[in-house]
C-alpha positions as CSV (number, residue, x, y, z in Angstrom):
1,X,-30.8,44.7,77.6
2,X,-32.4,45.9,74.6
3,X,-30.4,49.5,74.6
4,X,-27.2,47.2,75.7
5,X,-27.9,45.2,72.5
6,X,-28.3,48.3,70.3
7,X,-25.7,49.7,71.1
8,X,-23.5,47.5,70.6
9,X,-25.1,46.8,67.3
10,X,-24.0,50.5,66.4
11,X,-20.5,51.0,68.3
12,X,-19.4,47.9,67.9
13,X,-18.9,45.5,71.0
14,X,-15.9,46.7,72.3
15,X,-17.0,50.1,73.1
16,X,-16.4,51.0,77.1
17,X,-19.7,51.8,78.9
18,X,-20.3,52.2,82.9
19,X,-23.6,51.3,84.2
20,X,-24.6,53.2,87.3
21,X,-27.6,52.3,89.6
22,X,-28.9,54.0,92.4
23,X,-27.3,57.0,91.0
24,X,-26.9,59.7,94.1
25,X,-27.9,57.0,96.2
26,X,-26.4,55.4,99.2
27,X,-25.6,51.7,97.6
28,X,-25.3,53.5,94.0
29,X,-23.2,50.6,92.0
30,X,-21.4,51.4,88.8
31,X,-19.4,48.5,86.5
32,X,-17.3,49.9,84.0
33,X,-16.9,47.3,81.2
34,X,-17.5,46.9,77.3
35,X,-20.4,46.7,75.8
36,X,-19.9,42.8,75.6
37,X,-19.4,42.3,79.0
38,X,-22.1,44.4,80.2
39,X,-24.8,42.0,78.3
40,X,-22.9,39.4,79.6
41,X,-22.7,40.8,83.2
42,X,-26.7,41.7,82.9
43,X,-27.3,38.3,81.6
44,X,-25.9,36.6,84.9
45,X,-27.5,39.3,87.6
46,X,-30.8,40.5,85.8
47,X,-31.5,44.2,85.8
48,X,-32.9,45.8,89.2
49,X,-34.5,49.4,88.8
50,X,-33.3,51.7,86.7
51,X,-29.2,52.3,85.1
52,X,-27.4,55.1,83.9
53,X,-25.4,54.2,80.7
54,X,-22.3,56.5,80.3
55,X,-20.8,55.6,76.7
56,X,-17.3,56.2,76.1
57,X,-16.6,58.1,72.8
58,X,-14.9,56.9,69.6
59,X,-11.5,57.0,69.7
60,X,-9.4,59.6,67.1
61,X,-8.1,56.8,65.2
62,X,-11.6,55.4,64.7
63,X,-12.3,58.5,62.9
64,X,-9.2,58.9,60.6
65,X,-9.6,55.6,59.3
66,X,-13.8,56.0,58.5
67,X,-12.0,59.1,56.4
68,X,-9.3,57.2,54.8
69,X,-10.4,56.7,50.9
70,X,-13.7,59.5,51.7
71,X,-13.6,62.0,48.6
72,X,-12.9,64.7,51.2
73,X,-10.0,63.2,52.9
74,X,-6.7,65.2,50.9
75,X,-8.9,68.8,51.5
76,X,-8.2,71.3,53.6
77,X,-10.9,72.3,55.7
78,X,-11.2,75.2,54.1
79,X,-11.7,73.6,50.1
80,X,-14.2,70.9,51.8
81,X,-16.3,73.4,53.5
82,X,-16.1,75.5,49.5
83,X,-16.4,72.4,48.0
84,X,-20.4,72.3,49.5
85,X,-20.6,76.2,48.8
86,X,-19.9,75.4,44.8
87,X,-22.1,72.8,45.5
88,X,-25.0,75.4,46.5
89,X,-24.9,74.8,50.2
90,X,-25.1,78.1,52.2
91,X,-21.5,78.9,54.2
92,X,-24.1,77.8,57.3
93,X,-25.0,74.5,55.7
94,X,-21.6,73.4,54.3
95,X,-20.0,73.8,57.5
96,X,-22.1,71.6,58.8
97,X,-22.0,68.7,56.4
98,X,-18.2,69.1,56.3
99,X,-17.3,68.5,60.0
100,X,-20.0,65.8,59.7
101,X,-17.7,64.3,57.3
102,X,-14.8,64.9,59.3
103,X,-16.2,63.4,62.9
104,X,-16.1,66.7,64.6
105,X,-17.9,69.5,65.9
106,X,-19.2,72.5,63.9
107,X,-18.0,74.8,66.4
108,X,-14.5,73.3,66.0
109,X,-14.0,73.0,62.5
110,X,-15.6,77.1,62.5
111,X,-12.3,78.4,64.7
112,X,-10.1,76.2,62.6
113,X,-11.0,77.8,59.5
114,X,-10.8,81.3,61.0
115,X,-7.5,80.5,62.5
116,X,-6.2,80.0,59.2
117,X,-7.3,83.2,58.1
């Protein structure tokens, strides 16, 4: 209950979760629900053993609008990762903090900047 709780403190109640017990099991259970309902559910029918909690990730649209209004968001990829380098972030380190800013993976925001050139 106290994970349950949060996490939905951080993601917001209405993010989808599955609970799994007896994981590889012969009476393994799983309830896919929200967040909200899962405390609920858990709430009614107390906890027995241990649960797997699989979280759903955030949505793409979450993501654009955290950027909407961010001093990054009318940059190409390219300028925001330079923008950290004029700052006097190594290529390494900018990278990094720029697909932070953009909700994605380093990795991905890497082969979209060397796709461009």
């Amino acid at each position: 209950m106290k994970t349950l709780t949060a996490m939905a403190e951080a993601f917001g109640p209405h993010r989808e979760v599955c609970l799994v017990r007896e994981l590889t099991k012969r009476y393994e259970e799983a309830l896919r629900c929200t967040l909200a309902e899962a405390l609920s559910h858990l709430a009614e029918h107390p906890a027995q053993g241990e649960y797997v909690i699989v979280v759903r990730g955030s949505e793409d649209d979450e993501s654009a609008s955290r950027s909407e209004g961010a001093w990054w968001a009318g940059l190409s990829a390219a300028e925001h990762v330079a923008r950290y380098e004029a700052e006097g972030a190594e290529h390494k380190e900018a990278l990094k903090r720029a697909a932070s800013d953009r909700g994605v993976p380093k990795r991905e925001l890497y082969n979209e900047l060397h796709r461009d050139s």
